[in-house]
VMD Tcl script that draws the C-alpha trace (Angstrom):
set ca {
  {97.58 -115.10 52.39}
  {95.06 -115.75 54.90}
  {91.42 -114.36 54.59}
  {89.41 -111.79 56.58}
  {87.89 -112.88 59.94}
  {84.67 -114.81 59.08}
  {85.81 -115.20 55.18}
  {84.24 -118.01 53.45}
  {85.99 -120.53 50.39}
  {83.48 -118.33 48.48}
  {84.62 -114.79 49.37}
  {87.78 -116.37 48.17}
  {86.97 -116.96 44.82}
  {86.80 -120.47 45.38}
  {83.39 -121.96 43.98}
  {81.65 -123.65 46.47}
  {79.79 -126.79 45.48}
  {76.12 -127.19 45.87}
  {74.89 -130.31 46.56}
  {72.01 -131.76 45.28}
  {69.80 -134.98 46.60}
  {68.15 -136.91 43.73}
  {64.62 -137.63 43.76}
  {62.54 -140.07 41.94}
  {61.79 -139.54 39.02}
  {58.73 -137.37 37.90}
  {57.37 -137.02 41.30}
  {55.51 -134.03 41.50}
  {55.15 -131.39 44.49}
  {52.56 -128.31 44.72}
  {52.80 -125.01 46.21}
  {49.84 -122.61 46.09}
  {50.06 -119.12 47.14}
  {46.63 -117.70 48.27}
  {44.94 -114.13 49.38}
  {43.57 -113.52 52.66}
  {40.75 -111.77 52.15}
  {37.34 -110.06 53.97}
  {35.01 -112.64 53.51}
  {32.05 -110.02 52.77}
  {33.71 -107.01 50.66}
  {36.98 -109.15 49.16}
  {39.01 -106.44 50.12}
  {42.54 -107.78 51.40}
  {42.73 -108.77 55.09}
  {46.28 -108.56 56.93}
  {45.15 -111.22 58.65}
  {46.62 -114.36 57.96}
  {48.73 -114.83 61.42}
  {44.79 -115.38 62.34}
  {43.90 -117.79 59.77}
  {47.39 -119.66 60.40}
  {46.07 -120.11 64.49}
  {42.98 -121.32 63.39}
  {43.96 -124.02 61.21}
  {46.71 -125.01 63.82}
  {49.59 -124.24 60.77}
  {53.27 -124.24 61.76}
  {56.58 -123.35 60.04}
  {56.71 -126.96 58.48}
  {53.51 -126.38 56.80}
  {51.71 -127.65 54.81}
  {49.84 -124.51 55.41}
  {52.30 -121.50 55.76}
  {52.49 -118.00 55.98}
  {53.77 -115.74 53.37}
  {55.98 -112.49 52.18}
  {52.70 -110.50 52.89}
  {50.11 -110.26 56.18}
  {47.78 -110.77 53.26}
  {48.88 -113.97 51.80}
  {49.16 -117.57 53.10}
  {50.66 -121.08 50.91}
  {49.66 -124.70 50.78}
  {52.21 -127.11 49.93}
  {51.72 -130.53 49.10}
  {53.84 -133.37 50.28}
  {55.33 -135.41 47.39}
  {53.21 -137.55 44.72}
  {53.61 -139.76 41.96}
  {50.00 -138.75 40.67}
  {48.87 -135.50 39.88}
  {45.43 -136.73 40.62}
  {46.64 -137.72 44.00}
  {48.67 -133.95 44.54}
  {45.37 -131.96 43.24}
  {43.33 -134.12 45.99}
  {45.51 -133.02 48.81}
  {45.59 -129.24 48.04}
  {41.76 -129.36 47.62}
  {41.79 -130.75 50.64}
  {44.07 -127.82 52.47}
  {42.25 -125.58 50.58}
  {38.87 -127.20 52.24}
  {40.35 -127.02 55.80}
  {41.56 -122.96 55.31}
  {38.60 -122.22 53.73}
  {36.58 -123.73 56.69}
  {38.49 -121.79 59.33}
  {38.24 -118.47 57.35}
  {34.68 -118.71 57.31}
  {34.38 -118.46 60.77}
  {36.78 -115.70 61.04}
  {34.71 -113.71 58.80}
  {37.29 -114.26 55.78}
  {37.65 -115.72 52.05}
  {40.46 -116.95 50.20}
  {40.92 -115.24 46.71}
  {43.31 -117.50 44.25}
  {44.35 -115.12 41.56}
  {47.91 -113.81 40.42}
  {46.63 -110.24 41.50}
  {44.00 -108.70 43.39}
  {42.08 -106.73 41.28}
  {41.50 -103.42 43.04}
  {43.92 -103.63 46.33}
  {46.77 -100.95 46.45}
  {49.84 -102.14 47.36}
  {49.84 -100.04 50.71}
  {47.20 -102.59 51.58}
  {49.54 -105.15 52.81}
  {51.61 -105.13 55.23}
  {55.23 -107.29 54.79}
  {55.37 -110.20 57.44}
  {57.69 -109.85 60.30}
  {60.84 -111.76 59.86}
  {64.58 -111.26 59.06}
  {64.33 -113.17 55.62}
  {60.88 -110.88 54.22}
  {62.84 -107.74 55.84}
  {65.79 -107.88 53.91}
  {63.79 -108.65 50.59}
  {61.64 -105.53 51.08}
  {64.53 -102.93 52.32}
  {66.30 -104.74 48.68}
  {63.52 -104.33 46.43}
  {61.99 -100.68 48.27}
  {59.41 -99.59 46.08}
  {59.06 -102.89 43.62}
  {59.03 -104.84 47.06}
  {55.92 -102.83 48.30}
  {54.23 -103.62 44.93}
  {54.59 -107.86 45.47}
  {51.18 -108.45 45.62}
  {51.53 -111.39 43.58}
  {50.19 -114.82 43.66}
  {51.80 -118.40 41.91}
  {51.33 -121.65 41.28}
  {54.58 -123.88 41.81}
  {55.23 -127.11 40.68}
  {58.31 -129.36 42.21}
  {59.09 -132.02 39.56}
  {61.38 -134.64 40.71}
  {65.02 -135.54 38.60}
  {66.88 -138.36 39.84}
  {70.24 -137.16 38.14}
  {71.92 -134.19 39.06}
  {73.12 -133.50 35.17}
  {69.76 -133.41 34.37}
  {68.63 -130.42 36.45}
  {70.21 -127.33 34.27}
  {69.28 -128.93 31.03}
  {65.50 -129.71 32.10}
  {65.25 -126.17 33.65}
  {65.95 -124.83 30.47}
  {63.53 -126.63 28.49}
  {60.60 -125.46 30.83}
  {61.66 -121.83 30.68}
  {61.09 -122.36 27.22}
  {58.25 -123.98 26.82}
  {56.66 -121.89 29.99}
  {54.82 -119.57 27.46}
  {51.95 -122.42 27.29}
  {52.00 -122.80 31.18}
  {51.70 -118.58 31.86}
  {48.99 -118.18 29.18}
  {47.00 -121.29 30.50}
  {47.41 -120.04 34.16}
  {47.20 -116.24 33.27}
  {44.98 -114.39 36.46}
  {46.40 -111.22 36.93}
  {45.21 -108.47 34.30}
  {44.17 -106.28 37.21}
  {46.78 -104.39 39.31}
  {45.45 -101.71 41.62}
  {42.11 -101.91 40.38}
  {43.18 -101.11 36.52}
  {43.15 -103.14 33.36}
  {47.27 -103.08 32.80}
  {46.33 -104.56 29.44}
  {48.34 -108.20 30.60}
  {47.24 -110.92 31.17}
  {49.63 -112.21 33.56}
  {51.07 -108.43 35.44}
  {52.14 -110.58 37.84}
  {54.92 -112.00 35.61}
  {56.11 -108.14 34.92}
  {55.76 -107.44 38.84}
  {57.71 -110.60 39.81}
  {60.60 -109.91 37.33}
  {62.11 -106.72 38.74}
  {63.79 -108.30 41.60}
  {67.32 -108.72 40.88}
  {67.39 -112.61 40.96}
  {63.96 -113.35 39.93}
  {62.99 -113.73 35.78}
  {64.02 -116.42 33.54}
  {67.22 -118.22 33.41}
  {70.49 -117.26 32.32}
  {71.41 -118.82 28.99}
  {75.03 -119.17 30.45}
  {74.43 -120.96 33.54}
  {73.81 -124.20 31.45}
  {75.21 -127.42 33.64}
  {75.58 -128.05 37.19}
  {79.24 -127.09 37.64}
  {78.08 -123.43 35.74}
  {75.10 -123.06 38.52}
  {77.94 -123.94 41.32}
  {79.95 -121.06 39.90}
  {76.81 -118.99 39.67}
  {75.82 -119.67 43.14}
  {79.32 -118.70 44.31}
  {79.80 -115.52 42.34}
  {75.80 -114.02 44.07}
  {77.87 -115.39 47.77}
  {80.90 -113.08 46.83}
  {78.82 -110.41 45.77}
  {76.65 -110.23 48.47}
  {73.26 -110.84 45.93}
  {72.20 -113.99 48.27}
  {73.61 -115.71 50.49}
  {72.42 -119.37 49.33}
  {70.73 -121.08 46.53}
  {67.34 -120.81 47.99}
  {67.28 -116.99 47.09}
  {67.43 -117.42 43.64}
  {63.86 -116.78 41.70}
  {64.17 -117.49 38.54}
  {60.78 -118.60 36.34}
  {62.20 -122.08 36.40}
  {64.87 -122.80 39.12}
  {66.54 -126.18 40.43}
  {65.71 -127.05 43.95}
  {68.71 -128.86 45.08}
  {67.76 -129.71 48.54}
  {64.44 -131.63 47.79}
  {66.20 -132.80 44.00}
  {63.89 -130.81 41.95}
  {63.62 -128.70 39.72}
  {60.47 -125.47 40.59}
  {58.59 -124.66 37.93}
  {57.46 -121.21 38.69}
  {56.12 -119.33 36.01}
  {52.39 -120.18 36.39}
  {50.15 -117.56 37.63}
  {48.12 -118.78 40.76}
  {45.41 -120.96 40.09}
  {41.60 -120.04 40.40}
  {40.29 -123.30 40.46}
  {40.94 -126.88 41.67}
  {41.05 -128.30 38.05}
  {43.52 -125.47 36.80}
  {45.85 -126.75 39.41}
  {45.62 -130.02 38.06}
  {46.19 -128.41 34.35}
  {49.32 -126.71 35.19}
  {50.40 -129.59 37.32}
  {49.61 -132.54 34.63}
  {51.66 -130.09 31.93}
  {54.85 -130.15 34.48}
  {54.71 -133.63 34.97}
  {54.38 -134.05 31.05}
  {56.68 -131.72 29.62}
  {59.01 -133.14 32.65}
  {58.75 -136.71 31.50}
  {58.73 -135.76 27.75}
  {61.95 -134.54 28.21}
  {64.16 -137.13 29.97}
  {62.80 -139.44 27.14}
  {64.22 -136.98 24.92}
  {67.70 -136.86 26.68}
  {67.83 -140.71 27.25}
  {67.30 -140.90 23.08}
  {70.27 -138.81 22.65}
  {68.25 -136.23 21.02}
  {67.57 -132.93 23.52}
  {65.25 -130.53 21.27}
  {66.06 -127.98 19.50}
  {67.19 -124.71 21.50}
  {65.58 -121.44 21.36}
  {67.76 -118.34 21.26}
  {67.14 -116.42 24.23}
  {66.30 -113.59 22.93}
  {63.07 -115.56 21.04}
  {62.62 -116.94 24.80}
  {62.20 -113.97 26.68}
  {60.50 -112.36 23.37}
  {58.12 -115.16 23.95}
  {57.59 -114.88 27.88}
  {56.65 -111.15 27.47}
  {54.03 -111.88 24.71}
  {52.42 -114.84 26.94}
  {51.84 -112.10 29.86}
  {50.45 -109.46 27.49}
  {48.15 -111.65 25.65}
  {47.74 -114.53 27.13}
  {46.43 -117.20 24.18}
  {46.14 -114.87 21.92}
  {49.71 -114.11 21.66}
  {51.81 -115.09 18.43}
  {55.31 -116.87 20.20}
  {58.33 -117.98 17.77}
  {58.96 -121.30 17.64}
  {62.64 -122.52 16.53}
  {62.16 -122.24 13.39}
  {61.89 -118.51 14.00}
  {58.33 -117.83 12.45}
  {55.41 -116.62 14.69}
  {52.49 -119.47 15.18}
  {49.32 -119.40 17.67}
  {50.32 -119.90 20.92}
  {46.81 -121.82 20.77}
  {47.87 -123.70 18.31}
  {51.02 -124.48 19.98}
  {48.70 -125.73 22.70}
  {46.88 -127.95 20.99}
  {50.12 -129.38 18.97}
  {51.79 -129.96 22.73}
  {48.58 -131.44 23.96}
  {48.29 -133.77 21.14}
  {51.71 -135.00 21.53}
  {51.42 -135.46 25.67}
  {48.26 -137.31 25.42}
  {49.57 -140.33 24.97}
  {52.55 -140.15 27.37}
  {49.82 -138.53 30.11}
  {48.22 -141.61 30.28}
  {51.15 -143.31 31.04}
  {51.43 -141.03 33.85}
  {47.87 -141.43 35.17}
  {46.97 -137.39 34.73}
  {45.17 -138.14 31.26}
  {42.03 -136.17 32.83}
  {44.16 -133.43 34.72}
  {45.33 -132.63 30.89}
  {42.36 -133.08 28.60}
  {41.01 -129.96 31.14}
  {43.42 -128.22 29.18}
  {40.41 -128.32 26.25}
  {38.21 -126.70 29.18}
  {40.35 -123.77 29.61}
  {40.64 -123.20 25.71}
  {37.19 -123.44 25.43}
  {35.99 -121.09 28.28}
  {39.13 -118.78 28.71}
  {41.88 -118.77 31.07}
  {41.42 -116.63 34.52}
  {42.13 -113.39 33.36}
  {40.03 -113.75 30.08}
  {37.02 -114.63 32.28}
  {37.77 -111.33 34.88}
  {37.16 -108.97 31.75}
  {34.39 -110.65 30.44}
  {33.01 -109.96 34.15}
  {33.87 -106.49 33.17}
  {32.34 -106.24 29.93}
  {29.21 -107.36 31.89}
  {29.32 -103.75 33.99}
  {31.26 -105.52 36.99}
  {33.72 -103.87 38.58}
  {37.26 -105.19 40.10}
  {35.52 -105.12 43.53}
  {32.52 -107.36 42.26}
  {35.16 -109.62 40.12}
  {37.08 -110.29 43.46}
  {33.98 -111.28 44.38}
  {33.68 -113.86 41.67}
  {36.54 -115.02 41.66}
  {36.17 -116.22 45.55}
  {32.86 -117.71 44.69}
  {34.55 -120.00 41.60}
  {37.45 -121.10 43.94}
  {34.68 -122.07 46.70}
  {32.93 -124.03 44.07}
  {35.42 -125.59 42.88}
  {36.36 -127.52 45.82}
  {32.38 -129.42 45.13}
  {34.04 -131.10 41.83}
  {35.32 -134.63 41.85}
  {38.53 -135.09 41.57}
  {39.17 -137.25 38.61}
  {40.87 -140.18 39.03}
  {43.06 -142.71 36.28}
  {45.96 -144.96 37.18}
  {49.00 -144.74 34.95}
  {48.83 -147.72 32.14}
  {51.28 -150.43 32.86}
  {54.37 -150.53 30.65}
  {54.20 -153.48 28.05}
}
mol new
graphics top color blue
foreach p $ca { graphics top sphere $p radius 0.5 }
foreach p [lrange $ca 0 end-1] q [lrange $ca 1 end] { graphics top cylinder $p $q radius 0.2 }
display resetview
């Protein structure tokens, strides 16, 4: 029986294979998703086609435009060293910075802006953000949302499904260290991360599923979206943690957007870390223990409500600190960080415990008497400052 005019092997029922291209291993990559913003008021500015001109950006980045007229991305080319990754995003974030100045602009690097409505920003013309807002109607006019993604490089393919689901579990620590986004429409939503419950309502978006375990399951996966007309390629799948098979990656995307230069290197040292951590694991022949994914997503949803003060279950099923699963993790990266040369990038980790993650500093702002209009404010003054600090700098320890 032949198929319909136009049919594909996967309209057939035949799973098509995706391939994937091995990269080395624990290289890291870094996407950073940014407001455009009035430079004098911090409301949103639907003006980034603007800010794109005036830093000369194209389609092949690394400075891009975005689902929103509000929103523009960096993305880093590939590094070994997160030291090295952090330096080049400070330094896009130097050059847009520059040019928005003299268009009367700011950049605001938060998961949410704290007092724009949604009807503030317009979608950006093209086929690809069309279709995604016509899908998603009303939860698509509400994607004012900004992340922090980190491309971690796995040189074999059977490693990808495995190693995505260790980060979704472990991504609690990574979305209560990046956590920006209590405000939504200039409200408290009582979260610490809203962005997380704004990003999840999209049908392919949230963390992922427990089946879809091994390469030939995501193949099958992949095939079964292409017959049901849910995407049309891998690319459009959004989980929290996602493999990347194109650049041989696997995206950790969980974090909320970063507000400062060294919070980009936190979340980016814990990638590389946890990344690295792992494979050792694997090549030891002894994966860690699996969390039922019910405790997983049970464990996501605390992490955006309170941030580090939520109580996550740990495999052996009885609640514990996230902070103190913090500190346990950090203890036991140490080590293998300064292998890695981002020994510095993760001892900030003890800077963000000590003077609270994004959001926890935007409400002690509002304890203060400020308002989400003057904590927009704020929070473009810390990013600005932050691109003063030095970049630290320590070369991974040579292997005895």
């Amino acid at each position: 029986m032949t198929g319909s005019p136009g049919a594909t092997a996967a309209d057939s029922g035949v799973v098509v294979g995706v391939p994937f291209t091995p990269s080395d291993r624990g290289t890291i990559g870094l996407e950073w998703e940014l407001f455009v913003t009035d430079a004098a008021t911090g409301a949103l500015a639907p003006r980034a086609s603007e800010l794109l001109d005036a830093v000369g950006a194209t389609d092949s980045g690394p400075i891009v435009g975005e689902y929103l007229t509000t929103m523009i991305e960096l993305v880093s080319g590939v590094h070994a060293n997160v030291d090295d990754a952090v330096a080049e995003m400070r330094a896009l974030l130097t050059r847009v910075v520059d040019a928005a100045s003299g268009l009367g602009l700011g950049i605001l690097a938060a998961g949410t802006h704290p007092c724009a409505q949604p009807g503030d920003a317009p979608v950006r013309p093209g086929a690809q953000y069309d279709t995604v807002a016509e899908r998603n109607a009303w939860w698509g006019r509400r994607m004012l949302i900004c992340g922090t993604h980190v491309h971690v490089g796995v040189p074999v393919r059977e490693w990808a499904l495995p190693l995505t689901h260790f980060l979704a579990q472990t991504a609690p620590v990574l979305l209560a260290l990046s956590a920006s986004s209590p405000y939504f429409g200039g409200e408290d939503t009582g979260f610490a991360s809203q962005r997380t419950m704004l990003f999840q309502q999209l049908p392919t978006n949230g963390l992922p599923p427990d089946q879809v375990r091994d390469w030939p399951a995501f193949e099958s996966y992949v095939a079964d979206l292409r017959r049901g007309a849910m995407a049309a390629q891998a690319t459009e799948i959004r989980w929290d943690v996602r493999p990347a098979p194109k650049f041989g990656t696997v995206e950790h995307r969980v974090a909320d957007c970063s507000t400062t230069g060294e919070e980009l290197g936190v979340i980016a040292a814990w990638s590389q870390c946890l990344t690295e951590w792992f494979f050792r694991r694997l090549e030891a022949g002894e994966p860690p223990a699996q969390l039922a994914p019910w405790f997983v997503r049970e464990n996501k949803w605390r992490a955006a409500r309170y941030g580090l003060d939520a109580l996550v279950i740990p495999p052996t099923g009885v609640p514990v600190a996230l902070r103190d699963e913090v500190t346990r993790w950090l203890e036991e990266l140490t080590p293998l960080a300064a292998e890695l040369g981002c020994a510095d990038a993760l001892a900030a980790t003890l800077t963000v415990l000590t003077r609270g993650n994004p959001a926890e500093r935007q409400r002690a702002l509002a304890a203060s008497g400020a308002d989400p209009a003057a904590i927009t404010l704020a929070l473009m003054a810390e990013t600005r400052a932050s691109l003063s600090a030095p970049n630290s700098r320590n070369s991974p320890k040579e292997k005895a």
